[in-house]
VOGU-3710 file (C-alpha; in Angstrom, 3 decimals, decimal comma):
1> xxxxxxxxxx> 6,733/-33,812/-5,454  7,968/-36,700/-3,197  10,563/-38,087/-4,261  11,160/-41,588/-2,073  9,975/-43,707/0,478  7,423/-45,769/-0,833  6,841/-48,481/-3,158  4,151/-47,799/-6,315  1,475/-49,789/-4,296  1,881/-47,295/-1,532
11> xxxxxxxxxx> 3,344/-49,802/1,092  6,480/-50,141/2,691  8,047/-53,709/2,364  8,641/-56,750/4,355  12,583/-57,241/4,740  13,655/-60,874/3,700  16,141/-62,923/5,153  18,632/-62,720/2,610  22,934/-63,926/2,341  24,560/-60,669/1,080
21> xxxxxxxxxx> 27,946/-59,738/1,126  28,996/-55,852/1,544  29,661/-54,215/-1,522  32,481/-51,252/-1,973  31,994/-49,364/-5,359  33,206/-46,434/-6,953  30,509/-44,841/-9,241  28,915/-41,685/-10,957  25,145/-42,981/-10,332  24,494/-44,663/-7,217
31> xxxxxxxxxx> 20,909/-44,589/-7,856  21,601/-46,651/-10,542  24,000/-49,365/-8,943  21,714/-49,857/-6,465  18,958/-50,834/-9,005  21,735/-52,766/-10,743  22,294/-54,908/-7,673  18,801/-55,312/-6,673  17,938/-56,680/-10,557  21,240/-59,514/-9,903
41> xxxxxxxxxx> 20,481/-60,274/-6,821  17,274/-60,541/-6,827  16,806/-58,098/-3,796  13,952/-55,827/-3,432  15,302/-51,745/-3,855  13,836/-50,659/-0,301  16,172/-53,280/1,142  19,112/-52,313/0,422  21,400/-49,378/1,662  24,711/-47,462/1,541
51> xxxxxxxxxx> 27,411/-45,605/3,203  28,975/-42,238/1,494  32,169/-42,775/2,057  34,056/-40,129/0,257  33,545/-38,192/-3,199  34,965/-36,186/-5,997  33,431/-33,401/-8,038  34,580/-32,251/-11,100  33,683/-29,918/-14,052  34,694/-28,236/-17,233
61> xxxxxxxxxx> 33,155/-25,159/-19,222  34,087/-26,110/-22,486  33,549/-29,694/-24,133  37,175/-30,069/-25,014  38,848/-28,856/-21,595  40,276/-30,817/-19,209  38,155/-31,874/-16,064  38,652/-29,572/-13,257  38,042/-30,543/-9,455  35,550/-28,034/-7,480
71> xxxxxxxxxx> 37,228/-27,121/-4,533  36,883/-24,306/-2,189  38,752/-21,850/-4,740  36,233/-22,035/-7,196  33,227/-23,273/-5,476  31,800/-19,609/-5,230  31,603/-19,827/-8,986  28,692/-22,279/-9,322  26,064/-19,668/-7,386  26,700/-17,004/-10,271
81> xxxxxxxxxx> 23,898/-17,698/-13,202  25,793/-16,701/-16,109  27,935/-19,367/-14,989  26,047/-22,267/-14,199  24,015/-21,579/-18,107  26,881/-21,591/-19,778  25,979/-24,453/-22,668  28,673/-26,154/-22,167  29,186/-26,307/-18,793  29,162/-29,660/-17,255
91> xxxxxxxxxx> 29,611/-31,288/-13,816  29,685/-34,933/-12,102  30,534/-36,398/-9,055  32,364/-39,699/-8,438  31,454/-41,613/-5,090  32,667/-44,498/-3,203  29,862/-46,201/-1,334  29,326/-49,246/0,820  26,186/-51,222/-0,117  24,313/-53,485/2,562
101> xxxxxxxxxx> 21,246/-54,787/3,428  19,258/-52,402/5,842  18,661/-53,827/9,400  15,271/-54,752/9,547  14,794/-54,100/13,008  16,738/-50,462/12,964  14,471/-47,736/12,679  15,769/-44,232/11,110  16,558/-41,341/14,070  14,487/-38,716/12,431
111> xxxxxxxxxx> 12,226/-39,262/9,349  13,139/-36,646/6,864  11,277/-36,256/3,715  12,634/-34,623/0,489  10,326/-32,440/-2,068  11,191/-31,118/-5,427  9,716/-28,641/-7,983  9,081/-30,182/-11,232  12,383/-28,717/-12,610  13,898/-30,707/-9,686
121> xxxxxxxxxx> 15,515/-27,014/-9,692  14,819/-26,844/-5,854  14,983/-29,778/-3,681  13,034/-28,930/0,193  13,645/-31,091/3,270  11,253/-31,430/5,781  12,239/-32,929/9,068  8,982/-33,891/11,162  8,850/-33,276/14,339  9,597/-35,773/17,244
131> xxxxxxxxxx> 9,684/-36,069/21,131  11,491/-38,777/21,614  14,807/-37,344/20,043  17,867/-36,920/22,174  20,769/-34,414/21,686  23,711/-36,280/20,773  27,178/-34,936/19,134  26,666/-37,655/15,860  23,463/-36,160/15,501  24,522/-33,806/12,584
141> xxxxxxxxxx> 26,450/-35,946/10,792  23,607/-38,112/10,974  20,988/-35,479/9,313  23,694/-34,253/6,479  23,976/-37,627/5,638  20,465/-39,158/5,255  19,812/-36,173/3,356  22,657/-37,000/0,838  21,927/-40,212/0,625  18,449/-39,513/-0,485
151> xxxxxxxxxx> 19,671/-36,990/-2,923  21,929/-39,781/-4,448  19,282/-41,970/-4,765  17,314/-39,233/-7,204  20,795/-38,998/-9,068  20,895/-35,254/-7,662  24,204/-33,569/-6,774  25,581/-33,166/-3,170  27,240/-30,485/-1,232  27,667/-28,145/-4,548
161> xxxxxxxxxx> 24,314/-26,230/-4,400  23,889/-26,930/-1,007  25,183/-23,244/0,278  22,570/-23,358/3,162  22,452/-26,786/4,585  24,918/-26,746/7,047  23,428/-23,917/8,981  20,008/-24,958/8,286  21,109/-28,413/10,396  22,868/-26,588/12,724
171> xxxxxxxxxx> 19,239/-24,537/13,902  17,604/-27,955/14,482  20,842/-29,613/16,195  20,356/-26,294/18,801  16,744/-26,928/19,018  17,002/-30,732/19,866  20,343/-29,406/22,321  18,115/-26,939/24,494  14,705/-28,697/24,225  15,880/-32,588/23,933
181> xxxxxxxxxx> 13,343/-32,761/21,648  11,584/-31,479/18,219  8,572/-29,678/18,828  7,872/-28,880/15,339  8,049/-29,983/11,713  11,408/-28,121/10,307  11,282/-27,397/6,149  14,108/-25,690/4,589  15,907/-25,605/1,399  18,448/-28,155/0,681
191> xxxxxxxxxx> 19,175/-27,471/-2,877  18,625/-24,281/-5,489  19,940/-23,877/-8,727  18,379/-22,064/-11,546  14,663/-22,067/-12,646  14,229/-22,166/-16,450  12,058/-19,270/-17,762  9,818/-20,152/-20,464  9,840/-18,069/-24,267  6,743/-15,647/-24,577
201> xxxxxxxxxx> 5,070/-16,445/-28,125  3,520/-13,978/-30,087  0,121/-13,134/-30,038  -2,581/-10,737/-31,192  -5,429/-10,279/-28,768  -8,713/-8,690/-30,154  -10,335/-7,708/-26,448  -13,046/-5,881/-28,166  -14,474/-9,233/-29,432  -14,276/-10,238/-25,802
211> xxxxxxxxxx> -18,295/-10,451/-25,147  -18,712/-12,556/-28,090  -19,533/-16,715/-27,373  -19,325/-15,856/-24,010  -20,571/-18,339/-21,937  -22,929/-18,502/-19,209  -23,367/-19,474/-15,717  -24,169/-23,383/-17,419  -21,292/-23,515/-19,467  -23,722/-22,689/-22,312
221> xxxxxxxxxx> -23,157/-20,237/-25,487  -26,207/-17,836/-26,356  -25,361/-17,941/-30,128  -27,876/-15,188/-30,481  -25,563/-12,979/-28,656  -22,625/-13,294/-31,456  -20,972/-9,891/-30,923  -22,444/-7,657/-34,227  -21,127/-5,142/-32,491  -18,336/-4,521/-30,190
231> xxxxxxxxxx> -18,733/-1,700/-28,076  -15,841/-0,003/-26,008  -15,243/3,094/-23,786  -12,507/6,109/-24,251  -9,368/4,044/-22,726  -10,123/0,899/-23,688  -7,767/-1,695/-24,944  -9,046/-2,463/-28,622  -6,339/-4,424/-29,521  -2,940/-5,823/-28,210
241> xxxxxxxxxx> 0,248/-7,442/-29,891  2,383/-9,287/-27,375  5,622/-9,628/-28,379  7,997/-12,917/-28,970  9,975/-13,015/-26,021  13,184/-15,733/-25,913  13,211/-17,347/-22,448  16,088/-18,620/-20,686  17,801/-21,905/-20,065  17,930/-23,508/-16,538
251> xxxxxxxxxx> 20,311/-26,157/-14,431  18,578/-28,636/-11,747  20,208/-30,308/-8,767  21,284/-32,977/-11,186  23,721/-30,769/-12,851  21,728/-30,826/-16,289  20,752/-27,642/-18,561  17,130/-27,291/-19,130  16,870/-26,334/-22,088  13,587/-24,054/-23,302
261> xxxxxxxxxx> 12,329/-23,367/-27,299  12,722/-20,517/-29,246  9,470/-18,143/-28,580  6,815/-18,826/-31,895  5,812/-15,684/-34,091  2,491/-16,077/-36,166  1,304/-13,186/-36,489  1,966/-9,585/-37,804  0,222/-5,972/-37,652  -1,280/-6,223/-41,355
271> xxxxxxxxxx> -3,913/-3,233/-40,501  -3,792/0,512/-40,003  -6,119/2,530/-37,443  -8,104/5,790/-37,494  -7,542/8,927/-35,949  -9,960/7,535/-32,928  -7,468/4,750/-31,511  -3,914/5,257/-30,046  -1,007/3,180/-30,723  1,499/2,584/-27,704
281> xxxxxxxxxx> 4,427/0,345/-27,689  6,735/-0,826/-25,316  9,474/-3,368/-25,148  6,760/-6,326/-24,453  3,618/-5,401/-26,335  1,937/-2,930/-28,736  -1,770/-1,771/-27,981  -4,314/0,140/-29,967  -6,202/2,488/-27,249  -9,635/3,872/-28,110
291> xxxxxxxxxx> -9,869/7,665/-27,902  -13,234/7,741/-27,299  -16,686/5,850/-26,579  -18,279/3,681/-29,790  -18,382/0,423/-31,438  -15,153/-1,044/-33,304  -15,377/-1,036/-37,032  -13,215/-2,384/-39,874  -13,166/-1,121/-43,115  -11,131/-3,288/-45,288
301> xxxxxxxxxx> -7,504/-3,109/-43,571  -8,614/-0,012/-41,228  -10,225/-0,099/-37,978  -12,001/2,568/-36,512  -14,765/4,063/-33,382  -17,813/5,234/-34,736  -21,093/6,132/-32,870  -23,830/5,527/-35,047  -24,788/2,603/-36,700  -27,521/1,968/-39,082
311> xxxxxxxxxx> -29,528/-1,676/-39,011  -32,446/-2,529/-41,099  -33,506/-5,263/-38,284  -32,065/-6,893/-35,114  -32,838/-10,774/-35,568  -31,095/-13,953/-35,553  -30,650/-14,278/-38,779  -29,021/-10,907/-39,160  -27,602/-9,313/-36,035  -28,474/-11,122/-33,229
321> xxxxxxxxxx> -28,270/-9,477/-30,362  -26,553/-6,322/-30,247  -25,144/-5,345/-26,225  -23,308/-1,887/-26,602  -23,592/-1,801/-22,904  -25,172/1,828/-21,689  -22,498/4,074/-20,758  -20,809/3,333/-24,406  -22,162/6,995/-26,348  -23,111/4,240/-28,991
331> xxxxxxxxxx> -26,709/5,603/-31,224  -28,448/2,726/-33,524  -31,475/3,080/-35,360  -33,219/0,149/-36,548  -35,283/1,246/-39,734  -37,916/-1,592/-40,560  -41,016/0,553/-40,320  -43,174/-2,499/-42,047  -46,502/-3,049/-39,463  -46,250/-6,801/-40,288
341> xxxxxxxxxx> -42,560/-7,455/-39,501  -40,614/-6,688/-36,031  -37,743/-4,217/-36,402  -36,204/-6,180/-33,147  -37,202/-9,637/-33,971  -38,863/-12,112/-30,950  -36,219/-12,854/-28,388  -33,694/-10,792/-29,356  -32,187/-8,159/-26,982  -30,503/-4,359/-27,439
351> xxxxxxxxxx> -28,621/-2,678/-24,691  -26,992/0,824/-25,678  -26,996/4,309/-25,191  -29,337/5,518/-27,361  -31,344/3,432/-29,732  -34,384/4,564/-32,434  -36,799/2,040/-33,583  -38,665/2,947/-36,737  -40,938/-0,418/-36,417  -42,536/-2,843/-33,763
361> xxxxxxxxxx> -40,618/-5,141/-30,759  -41,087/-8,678/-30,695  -42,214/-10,996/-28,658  -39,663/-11,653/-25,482  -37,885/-8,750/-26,501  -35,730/-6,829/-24,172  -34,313/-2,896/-25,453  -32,048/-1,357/-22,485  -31,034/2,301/-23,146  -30,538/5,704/-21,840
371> xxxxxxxxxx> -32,802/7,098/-24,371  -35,285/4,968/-26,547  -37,959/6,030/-29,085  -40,140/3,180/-30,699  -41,918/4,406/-33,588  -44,074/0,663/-33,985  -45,598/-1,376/-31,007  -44,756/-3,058/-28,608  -45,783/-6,600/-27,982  -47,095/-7,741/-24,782
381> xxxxxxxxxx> -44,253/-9,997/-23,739  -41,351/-6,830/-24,675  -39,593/-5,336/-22,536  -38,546/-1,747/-22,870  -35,822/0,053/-20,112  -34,594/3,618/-20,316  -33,916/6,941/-18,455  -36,061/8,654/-21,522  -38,868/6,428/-23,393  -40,730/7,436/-25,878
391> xxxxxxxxxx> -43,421/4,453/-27,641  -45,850/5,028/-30,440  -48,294/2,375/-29,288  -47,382/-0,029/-26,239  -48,645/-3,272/-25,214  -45,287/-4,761/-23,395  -43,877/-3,823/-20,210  -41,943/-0,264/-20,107  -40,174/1,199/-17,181  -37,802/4,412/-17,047
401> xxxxxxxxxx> -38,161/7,373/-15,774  -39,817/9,857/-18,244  -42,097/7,735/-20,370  -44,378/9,172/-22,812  -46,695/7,051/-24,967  -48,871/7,434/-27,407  -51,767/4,473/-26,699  -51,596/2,928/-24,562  -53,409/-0,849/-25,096  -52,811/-2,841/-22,275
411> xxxxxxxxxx> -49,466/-2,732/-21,557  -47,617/-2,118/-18,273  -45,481/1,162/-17,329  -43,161/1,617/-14,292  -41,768/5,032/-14,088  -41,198/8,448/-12,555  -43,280/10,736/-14,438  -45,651/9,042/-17,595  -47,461/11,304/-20,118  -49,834/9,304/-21,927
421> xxxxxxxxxx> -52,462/10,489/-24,827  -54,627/7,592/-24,876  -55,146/4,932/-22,626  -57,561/1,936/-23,304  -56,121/-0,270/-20,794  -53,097/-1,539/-19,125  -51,729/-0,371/-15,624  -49,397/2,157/-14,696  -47,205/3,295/-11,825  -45,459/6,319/-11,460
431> xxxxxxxxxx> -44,871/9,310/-9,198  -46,674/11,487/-11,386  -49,461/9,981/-14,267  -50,716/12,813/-16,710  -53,411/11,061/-19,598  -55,116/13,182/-21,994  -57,764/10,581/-22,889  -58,627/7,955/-20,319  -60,838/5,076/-22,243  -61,486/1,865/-19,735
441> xxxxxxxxxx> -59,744/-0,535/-17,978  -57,339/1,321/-16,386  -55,045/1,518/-13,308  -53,027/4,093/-12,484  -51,551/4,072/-9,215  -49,336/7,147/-8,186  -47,677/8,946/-5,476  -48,387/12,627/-6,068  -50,798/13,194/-8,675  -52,863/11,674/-11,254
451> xxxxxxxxxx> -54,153/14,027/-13,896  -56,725/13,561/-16,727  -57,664/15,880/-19,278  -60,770/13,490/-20,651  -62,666/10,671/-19,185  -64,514/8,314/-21,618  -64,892/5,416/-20,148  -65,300/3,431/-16,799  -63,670/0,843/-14,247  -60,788/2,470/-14,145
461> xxxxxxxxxx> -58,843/2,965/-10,794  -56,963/5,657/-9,358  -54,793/5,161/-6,780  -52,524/6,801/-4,356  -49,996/4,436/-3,139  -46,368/5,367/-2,499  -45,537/1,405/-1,413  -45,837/0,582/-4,859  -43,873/3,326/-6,966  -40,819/2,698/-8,264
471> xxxxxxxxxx> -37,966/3,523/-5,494  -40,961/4,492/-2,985  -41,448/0,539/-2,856  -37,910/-0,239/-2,152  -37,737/2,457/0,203  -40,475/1,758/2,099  -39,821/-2,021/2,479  -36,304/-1,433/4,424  -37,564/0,762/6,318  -40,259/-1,621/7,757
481> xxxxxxxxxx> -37,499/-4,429/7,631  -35,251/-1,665/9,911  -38,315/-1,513/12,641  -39,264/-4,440/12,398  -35,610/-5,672/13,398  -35,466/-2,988/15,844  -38,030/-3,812/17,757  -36,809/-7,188/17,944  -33,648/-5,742/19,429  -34,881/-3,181/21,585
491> xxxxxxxxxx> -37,364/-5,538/23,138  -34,587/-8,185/23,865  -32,440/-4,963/25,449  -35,751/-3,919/27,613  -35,756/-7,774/29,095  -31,820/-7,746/29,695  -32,106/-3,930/31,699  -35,758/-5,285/33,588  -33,563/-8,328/34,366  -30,337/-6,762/35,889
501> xxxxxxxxxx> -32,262/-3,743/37,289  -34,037/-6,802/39,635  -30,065/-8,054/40,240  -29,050/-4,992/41,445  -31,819/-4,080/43,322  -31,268/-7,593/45,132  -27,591/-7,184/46,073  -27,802/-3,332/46,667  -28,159/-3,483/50,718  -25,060/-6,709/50,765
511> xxxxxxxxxx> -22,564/-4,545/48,320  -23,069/-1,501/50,359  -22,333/-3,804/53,486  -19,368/-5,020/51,435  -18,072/-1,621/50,882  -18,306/-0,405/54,714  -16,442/-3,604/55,748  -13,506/-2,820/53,260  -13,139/0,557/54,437  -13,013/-0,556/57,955
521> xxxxxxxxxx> -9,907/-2,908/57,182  -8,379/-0,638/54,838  -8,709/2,266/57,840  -7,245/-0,515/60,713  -4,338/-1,319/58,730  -6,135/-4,937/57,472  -5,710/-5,868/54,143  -8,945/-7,087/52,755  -9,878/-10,691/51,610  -9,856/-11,400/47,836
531> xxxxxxxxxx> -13,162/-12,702/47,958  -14,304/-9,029/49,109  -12,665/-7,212/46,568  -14,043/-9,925/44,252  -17,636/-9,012/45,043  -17,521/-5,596/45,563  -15,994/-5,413/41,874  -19,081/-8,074/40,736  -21,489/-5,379/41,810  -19,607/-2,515/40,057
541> xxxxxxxxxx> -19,380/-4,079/36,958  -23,318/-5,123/37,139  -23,671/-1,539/37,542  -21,500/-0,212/34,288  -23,022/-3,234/32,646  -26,579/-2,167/33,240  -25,583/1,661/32,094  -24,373/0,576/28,787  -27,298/-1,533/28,521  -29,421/1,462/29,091
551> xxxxxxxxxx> -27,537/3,471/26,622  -27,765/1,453/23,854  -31,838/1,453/24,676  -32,029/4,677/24,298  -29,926/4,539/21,163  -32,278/2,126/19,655  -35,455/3,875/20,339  -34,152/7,158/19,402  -33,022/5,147/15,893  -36,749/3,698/15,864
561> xxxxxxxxxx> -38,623/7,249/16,055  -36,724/8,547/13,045  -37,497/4,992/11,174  -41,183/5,887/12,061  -40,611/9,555/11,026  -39,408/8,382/7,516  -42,050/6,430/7,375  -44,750/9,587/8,053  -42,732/11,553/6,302  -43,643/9,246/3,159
571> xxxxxxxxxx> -47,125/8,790/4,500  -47,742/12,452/4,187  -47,159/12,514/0,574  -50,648/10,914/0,381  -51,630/13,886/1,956  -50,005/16,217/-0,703  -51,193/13,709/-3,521  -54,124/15,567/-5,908  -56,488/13,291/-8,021  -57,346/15,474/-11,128
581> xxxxxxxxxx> -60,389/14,802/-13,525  -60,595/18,136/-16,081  -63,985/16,185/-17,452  -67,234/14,941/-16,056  -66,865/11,633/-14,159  -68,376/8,397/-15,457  -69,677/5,663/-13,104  -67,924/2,875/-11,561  -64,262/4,777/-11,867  -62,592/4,066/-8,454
591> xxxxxxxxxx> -60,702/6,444/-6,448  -58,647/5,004/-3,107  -55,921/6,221/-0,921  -53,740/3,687/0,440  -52,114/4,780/3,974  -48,765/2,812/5,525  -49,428/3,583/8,964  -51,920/2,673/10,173  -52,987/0,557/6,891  -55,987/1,985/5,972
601> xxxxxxxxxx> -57,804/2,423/2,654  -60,084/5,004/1,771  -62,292/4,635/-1,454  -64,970/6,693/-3,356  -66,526/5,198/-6,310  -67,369/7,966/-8,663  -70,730/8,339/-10,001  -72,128/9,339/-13,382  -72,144/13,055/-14,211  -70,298/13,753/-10,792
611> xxxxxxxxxx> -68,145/16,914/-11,138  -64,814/16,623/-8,980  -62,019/18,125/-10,164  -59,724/18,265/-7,622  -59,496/14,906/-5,242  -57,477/14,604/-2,760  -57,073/13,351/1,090  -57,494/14,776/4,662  -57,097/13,920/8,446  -59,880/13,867/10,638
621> xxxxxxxxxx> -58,550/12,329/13,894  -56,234/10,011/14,762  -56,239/6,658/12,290  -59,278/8,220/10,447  -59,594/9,724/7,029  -61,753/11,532/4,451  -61,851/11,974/0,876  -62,379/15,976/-0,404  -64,063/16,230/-3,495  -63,595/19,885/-4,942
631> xxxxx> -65,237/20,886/-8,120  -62,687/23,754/-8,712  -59,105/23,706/-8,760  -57,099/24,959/-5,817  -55,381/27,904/-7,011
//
């Protein structure tokens, strides 16, 4: 905080021409006689001044003890805490000052600015620096002084919690001494006493509940997200009890005791725990550890980590959203099995471990799991994520990576491997696609294999296409980001080398002249011009320049093959990949084979009646392609 030089409109003020008589006064507050004789006089604060001419400190440590003068016997006394807290402790200074009107036309030798905390239990100075100062003997008088006098104007004690001033002046006085000048801004500490430490109230923090009314990145509260269960992991802090603390008093500069409150207590430990939380307590707190993964649960006054939980529905009206995060070992099973309701209601979202729906998913639904089985259907706006998936009848979006459904009707899978018994539409992508009854309407796009047990229907397509798989796709586009970039670089490299490869080539036959007319000087005894050594060194460094430049070509282009070998390696999965029909083919089914490099696509449209069990994709010369059509298996 500053603490002086301007007025409250942020300007400095015009001196008046004003009659006044020195003053000589002996006070406690000269802060405050000042202000006194401004109000009488009718003289505006900034113009007026004073002189320190001497003063007196006293003290006593008890309120009926006679005041004692602080001298350099005791003075040591008043850096020891204990004894500057004492209650009763209490200290004042008398001064004798000479009040005049500032000269107008004098300007200050330094300007020195004073800073407080908002204790006022440390006071800074700051003295900014100047090139125009010269070295002179008063100079530290001069310094010591201003800064009492601004101290005196805040009502703060001098010279008794000043332990560091005089040496901090003396740095600057040697500064301005050797220099005859101030190069920089100086900021030290002029005053320290002791900082008042505040009481620690009591208070019982549930961080299990911690997730609930959280807001998001608007400042907005999902109320459907109202913590119906509070999921934590083995180690977890479940609950905590901080306990009242009593803080301690401080002294400022002024001399008075800051006094702080007595710490609050509100609340108690009024509930017991199972054998699945840990209690630990230390001097400051008491916390209640969980022993293992689960959701927190309260039975009357007893709290407890279970693992399975029981819900007839997950809606807004009951539950809302329940977010047991994945890793938390937490099982629920949601038993509405009714066709006409939704066991998780539209909108609503489940993330957890493991999770059992006896019923359908909503509309705008999202599940999130490591393992999910949905007895009902899913509706074509749901969502369904999980490591293991298993879906009675799915019209929504699903991705995992082991998916198995029983019909499929339109919906959308994005997985590893899928096993599917029906399919009557809907897409799917996955490394591996196995259907035991393949209806109409179909797409099925794969990177090793597509297998059918029976065809019934037409336009469906199957497709091998490792760009679009799950982790293929993201895979595949880096790596053409990579050579793409690469090329970039390595063409930029190839212009930089053709370009100093000319250079050289142009000042070969002059260096090499360079070099012979060194030696000759160096061999009669000459020492050789600068400007020769200076070229000769040009040349060389062209030379170690154009090296590195070729090294870090080669470097690229060796890093582009294996980008390009990645990507074959990928491509020839398209190769390996088998299209199996264990039925008779129906017209209009299409078959294709999507290549990366060079992008090609290869299609066969089956027709009715044709017998191919065994599809799959060959070379025939460079950028061309066949499809084989086998009517037995490969053993």
């Amino acid at each position: 905080m500053s603490l002086f030089g301007k007025n409250k409109d942020g300007h400095k003020d015009q001196m008046q021409e004003i009659d006044f008589q020195n003053i000589m006064i002996d006070t406690e507050n000269v802060n405050q006689e000042l202000k006194n004789i401004s109000s009488s006089q009718n003289i505006h604060l900034n113009q007026l001044d004073f002189t320190l001419l001497s003063f007196k400190s006293v003290f006593k440590t008890h309120k009926d003890d006679e005041w004692m003068e602080i001298n350099d016997s005791n003075i040591e006394q008043f850096k020891d805490e204990d004894f500057l807290l004492n209650e009763e402790l209490q200290i004042k200074q008398q001064y004798k000052v000479e009040i005049f009107l500032k000269d107008k036309d004098k300007s200050p030798l330094l300007e020195i600015i004073l800073g407080g905390n908002k204790f006022l239990t440390k006071i800074i100075a700051t003295i900014k620096k100047d090139f125009d100062i010269k070295y002179s003997s008063k100079l530290k008088d001069y310094i010591t002084g201003e800064i009492n006098k601004k101290l005196l104007k805040q009502s703060m004690l001098i010279s008794i919690f000043q332990s560091e001033l005089k040496k901090e002046v003396e740095k600057i006085i040697s500064k301005i001494r050797i220099n005859n000048f101030l190069d920089e801004d100086h900021t030290f500490v002029v005053c320290n006493c002791v900082d008042p430490i505040a009481p620690v109230n009591d208070n019982l923090i549930f961080h299990y509940k911690k997730n609930a009314n959280k807001k998001d990145e608007q400042d907005r509260i999902d109320y459907s997200k109202r913590g119906y269960i509070h999921a934590v992991q083995k180690g977890d802090i479940v609950i905590e009890y901080i306990k009242a603390k009593e803080g301690r008093n401080g002294r400022n500069c002024k001399g008075e005791l800051l006094k702080v409150k007595e710490p609050k207590q509100r609340y108690s430990i009024d509930f017991t725990i199972s054998e699945n939380i840990e209690k630990k307590e230390d001097e400051n707190r008491i916390i209640f550890i969980a022993k293992k993964d689960g959701y927190v649960s309260r039975e009357g006054d007893k709290y407890d980590i279970n693992d399975n939980m029981e819900v007839e529905e997950v809606s807004f009206k009951t539950t809302g959203s329940i977010e047991a995060n994945l890793e938390s070992n937490v099982k629920i099973n949601i038993k509405e099995s009714d066709a006409l309701k939704d066991a998780i209601g539209s909108g609503m979202s489940v993330e957890t471990t493991e999770i059992t729906v006896e019923g359908n998913i909503g509309s705008g639904a999202v599940v999130k799991a490591k393992k999910a089985k949905i007895g009902g259907q899913t509706h074509k706006n749901a969502s369904i994520y999980a490591d293991d998936l298993d879906i009675s009848v799915h019209r929504g979006y699903a991705e995992g990576n082991r998916v198995k459904i029983k019909r499929l009707e339109g919906g959308k899978v994005n997985a590893k491997t899928v096993q599917i018994e029906q399919a009557i539409g809907g897409e799917v992508i996955a490394e591996k696609i196995y259907i035991k009854q393949l209806v109409s309407n179909v797409t099925m796009i794969a990177s090793e294999i597509i297998e059918i047990s029976e065809l019934k229907g037409t336009n469906n397509k199957f497709i091998i296409d490792p760009s679009r798989v799950l982790g293929f796709q993201e895979k595949i586009d880096d790596l053409e980001k990579r050579l793409k970039k690469i090329k970039l670089v390595i063409n930029t490299i190839k212009k930089d080398i053709r370009d100093k490869k000319i250079l050289i080539d142009k000042n070969r036959e002059t260096a090499e002249l360079i070099r012979h007319k060194i030696m000759e000087l160096k061999e009669s005894g000459q020492k050789p011009s600068k400007n020769l050594v200076k070229k000769i060194k040009d040349f060389q460094q062209l030379i170690a320049t154009y090296n590195i430049e070729l090294g870090k070509y080669k470097k690229e282009k060796e890093e582009k093959e294996n980008i390009k070998k990645e990507i074959d390696d990928i491509q020839s999965t398209i190769l390996n990949a088998k299209i199996i029909n264990h039925s008779v083919w129906h017209e209009y089914n299409e078959i294709k084979f999507v290549l990366l490099s060079p992008n090609v696509e290869v299609i066969h449209v089956t027709e009715e009646g044709e017998i191919s069990k065994n599809i799959t994709l060959s070379k025939i010369e460079e950028g061309k392609y066949k499809i084989n059509r086998k009517s037995e298996f490969d053993t």
